[in-house]
Structure formats: C-alpha cells, structure tokens
N, CA, C and O of each residue as an XYZ file, in Angstrom:
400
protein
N     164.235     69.593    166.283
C     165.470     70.318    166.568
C     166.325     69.453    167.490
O     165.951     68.919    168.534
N     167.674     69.397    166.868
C     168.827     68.580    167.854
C     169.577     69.499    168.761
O     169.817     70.620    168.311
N     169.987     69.206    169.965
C     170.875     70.230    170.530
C     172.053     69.210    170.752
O     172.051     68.076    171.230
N     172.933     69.897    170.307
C     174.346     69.408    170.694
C     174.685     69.789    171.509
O     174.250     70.869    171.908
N     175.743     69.028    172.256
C     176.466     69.557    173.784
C     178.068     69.292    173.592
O     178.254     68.076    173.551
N     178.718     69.686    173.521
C     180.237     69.670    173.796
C     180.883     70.300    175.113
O     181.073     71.515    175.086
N     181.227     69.619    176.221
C     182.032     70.218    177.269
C     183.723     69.791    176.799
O     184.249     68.679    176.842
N     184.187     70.820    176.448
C     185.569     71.262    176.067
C     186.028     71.559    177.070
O     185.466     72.407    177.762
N     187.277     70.916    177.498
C     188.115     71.425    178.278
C     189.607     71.539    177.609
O     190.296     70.598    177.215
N     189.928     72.937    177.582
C     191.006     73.474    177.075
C     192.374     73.500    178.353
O     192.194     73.731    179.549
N     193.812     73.175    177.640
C     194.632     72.942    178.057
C     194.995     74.645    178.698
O     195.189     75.613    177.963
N     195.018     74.677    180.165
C     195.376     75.687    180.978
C     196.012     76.910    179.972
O     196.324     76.792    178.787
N     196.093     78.046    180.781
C     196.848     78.829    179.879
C     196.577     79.237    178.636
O     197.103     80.228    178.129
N     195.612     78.388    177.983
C     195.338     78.398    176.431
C     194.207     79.079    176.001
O     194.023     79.024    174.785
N     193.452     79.662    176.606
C     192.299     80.233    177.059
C     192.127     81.176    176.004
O     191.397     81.123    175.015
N     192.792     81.900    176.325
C     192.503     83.230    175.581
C     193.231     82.772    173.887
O     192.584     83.133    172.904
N     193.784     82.447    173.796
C     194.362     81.648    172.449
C     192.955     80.645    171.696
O     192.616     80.720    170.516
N     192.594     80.136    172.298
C     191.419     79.280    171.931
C     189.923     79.907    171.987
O     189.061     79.215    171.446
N     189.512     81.108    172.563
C     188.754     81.749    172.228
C     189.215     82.225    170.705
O     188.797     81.651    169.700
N     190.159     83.387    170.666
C     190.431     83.431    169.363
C     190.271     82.581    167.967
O     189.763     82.854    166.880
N     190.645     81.933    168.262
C     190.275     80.636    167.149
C     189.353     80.310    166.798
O     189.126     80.131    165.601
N     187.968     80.002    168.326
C     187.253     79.450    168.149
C     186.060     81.256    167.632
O     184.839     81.108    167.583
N     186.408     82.063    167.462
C     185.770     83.230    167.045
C     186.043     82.947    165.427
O     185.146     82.769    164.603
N     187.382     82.943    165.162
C     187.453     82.338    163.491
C     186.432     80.952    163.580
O     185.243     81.037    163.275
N     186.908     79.976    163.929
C     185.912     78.571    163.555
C     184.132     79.294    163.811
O     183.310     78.510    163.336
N     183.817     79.893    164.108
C     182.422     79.478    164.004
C     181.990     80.266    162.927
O     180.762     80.185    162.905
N     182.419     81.031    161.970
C     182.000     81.722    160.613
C     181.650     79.315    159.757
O     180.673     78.896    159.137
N     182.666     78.693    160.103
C     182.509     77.245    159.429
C     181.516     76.668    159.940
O     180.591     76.514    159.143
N     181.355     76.311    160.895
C     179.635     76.281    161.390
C     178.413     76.701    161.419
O     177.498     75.888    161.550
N     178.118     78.358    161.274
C     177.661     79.061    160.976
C     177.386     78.775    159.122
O     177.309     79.852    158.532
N     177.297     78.026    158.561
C     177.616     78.105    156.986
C     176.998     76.647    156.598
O     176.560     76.170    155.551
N     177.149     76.209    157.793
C     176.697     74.609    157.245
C     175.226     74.216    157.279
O     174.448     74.540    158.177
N     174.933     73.504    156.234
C     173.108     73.056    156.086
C     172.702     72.233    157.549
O     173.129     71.335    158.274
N     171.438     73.313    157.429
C     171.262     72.081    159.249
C     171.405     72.828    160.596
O     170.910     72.790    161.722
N     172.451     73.614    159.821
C     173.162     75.089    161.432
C     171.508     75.898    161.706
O     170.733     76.338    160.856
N     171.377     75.873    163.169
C     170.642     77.240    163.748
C     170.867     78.317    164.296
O     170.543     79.499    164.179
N     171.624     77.546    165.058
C     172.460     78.780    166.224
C     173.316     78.051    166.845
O     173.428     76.924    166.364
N     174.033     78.303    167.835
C     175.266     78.222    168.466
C     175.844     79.107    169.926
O     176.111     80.292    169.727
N     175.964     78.774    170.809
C     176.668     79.210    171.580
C     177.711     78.439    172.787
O     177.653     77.360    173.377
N     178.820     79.777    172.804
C     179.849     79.171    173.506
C     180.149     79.875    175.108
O     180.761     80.928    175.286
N     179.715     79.241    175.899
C     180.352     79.319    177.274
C     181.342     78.817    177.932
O     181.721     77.646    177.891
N     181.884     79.882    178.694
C     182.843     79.640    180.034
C     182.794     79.151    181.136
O     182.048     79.870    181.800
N     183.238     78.156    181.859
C     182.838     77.575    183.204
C     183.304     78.517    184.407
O     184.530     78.407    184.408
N     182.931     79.392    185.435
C     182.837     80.312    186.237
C     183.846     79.378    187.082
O     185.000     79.807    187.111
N     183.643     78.371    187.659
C     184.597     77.485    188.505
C     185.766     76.923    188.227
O     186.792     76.773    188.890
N     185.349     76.532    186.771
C     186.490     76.552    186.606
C     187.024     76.875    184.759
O     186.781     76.048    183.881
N     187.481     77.711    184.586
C     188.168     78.693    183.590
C     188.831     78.480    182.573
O     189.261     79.217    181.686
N     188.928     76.526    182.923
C     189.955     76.391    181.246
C     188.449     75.365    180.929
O     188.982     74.571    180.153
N     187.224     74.964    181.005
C     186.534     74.424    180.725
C     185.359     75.327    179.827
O     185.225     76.533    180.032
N     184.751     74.784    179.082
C     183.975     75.751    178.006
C     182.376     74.719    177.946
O     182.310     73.575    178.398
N     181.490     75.285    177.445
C     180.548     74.346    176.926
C     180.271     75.264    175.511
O     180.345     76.489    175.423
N     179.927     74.285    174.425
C     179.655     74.570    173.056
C     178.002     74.091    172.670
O     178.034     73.072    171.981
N     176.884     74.469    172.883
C     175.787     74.272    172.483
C     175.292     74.872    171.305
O     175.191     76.075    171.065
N     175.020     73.990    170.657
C     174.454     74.091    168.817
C     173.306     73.158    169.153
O     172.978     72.257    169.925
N     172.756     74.107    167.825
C     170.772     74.016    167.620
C     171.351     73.367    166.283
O     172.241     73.923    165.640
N     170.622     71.812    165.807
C     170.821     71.593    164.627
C     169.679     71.089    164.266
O     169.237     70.196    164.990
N     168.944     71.467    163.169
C     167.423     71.230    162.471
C     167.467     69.261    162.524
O     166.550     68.440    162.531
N     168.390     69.164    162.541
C     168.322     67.646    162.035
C     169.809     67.072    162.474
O     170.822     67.752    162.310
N     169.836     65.346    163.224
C     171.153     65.257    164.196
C     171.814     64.576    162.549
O     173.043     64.513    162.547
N     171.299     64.215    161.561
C     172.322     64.191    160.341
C     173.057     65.404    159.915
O     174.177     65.307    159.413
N     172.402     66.669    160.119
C     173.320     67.753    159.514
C     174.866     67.751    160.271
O     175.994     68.085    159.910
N     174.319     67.231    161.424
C     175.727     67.541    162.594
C     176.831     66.252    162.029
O     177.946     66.412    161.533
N     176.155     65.048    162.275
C     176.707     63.720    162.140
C     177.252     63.596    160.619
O     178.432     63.284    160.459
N     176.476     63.817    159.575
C     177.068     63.638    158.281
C     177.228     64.546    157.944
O     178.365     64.746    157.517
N     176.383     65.533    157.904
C     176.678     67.457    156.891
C     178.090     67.517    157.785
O     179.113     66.961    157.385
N     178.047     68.021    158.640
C     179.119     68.534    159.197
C     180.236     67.970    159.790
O     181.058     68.770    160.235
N     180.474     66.756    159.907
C     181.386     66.053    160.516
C     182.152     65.225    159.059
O     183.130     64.486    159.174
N     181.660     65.452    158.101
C     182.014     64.795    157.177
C     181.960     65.604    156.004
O     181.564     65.243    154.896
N     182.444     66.872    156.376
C     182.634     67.889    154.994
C     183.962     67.885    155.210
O     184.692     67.363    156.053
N     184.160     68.737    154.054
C     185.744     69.454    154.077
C     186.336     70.515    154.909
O     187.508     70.820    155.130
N     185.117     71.037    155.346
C     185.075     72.492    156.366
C     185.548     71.558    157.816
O     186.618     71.883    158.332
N     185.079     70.887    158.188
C     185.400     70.120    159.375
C     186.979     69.629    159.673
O     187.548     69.471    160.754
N     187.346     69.494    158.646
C     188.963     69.703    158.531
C     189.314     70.835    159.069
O     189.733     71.090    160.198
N     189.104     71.502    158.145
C     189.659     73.328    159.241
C     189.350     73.406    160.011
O     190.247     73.889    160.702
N     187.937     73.137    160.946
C     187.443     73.001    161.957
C     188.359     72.915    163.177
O     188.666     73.679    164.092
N     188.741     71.370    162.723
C     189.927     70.523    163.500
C     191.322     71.109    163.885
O     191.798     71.123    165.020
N     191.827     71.534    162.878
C     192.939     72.088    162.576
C     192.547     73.472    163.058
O     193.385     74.251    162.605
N     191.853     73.969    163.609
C     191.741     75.831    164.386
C     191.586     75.646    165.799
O     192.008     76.447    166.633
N     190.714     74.123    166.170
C     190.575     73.457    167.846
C     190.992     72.695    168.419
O     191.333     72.840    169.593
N     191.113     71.435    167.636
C     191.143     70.099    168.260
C     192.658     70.123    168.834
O     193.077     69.033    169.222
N     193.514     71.217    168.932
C     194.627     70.591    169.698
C     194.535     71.716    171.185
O     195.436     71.809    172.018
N     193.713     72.195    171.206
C     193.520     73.080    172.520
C     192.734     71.799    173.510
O     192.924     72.130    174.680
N     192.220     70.950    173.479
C     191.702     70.291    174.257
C     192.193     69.160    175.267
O     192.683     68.227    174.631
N     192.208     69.018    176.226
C     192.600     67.438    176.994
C     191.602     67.241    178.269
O     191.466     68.052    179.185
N     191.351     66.770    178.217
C     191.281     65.483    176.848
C     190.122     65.939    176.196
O     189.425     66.920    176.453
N     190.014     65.077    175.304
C     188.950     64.955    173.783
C     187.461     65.327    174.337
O     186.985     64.706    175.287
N     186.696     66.472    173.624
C     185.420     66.667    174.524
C     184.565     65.767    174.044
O     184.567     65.378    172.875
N     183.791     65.391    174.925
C     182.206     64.372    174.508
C     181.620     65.567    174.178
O     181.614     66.736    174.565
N     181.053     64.768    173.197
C     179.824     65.604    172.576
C     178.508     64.775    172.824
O     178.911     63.717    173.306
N     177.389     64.737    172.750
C     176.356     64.822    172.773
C     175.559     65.118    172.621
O     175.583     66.247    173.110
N     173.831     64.821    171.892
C     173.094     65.258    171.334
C     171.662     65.090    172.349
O     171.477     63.961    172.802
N     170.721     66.106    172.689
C     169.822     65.960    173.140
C     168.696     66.602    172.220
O     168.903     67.578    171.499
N     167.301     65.840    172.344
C     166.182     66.778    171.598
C     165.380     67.049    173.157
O     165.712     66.324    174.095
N     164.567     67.873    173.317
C     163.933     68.598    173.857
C     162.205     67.690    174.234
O     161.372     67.420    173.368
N     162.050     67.330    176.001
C     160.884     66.623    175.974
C     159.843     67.967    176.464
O     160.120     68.977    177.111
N     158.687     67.553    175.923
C     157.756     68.501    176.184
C     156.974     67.419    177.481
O     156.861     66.200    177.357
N     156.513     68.210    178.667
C     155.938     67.140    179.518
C     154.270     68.196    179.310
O     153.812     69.220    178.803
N     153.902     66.916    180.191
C     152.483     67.456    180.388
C     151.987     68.885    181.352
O     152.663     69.325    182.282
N     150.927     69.354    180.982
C     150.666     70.869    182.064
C     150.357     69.864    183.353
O     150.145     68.666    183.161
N     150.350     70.352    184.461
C     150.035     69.844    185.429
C     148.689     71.248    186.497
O     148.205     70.934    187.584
C-alpha cells in the first residue's frame, strides 16, 4: 500500500469555494484502479492550507492510472487553480519496526 501526501495550500478566501469542488473531484478518484481511500483535511493554524491523503494499492495506479487518464484532466480543471503555490505531493509506504 502507497500513501500519498499532498499539502495544498489554497489561495485565501477560496476556501469554501474549493471545498466544493473538491467534494465534486473526489467521485474521479474514487473510480480509479488502484484507489482505496482518501481523505481531506484542514490545517487548524492555519485555514487556507489542506492536506489530501490517499491509500493507493500500488504507487503506478497514482503515477500512471491516474495522473495519466483522461479523468485527471477534469481533475485539474475543478482544483489546480485554487492553489499557490503548486502542492508537493508525495508518496510514503508504511515501515513496520521491530516489537521491542
């Protein structure tokens, strides 16, 4: 399992506009081969910042399934102009340590 990380920071003011949207965009994520789950948080400190964490079975579903469909277009076109700047994304898998 891949976890994605996106810290989004949305342009002031835009908040409540970009929730909206991003309530339409995730039916397109939600749909794609590879999708587990998903969730989207608010930063308490500060209010125009978001984090986007997705569970993806495999970091190709994210990287090629999904970044390279046609759905990812709409994607773009429902978010990518609420942001400044551009969010990093990032992928982590999960270490299991030893019992101690």
């Amino acid at each position: 399992m891949i976890l994605e990380v996106a810290i989004l920071d949305v342009l002031a003011g835009q908040e409540a506009e970009f929730q909206r949207s991003f309530a339409q965009a995730q039916r397109i994520i939600t749909s794609m081969p590879g999708y587990v789950r998903h969730r989207l948080c608010r930063c308490v400190e500060r209010p125009s910042r978001f984090i986007l964490l997705v569970d993806w079975r495999r970091i190709e579903d994210h990287r090629e399934g999904f970044r390279r469909s046609a759905e990812y277009q709409e994607w773009k076109a429902l978010l990518h102009h609420f942001y400044d700047p551009f969010p990093t994304v990032e992928h982590y898998e999960e270490v299991v340590l030893p019992q101690q």
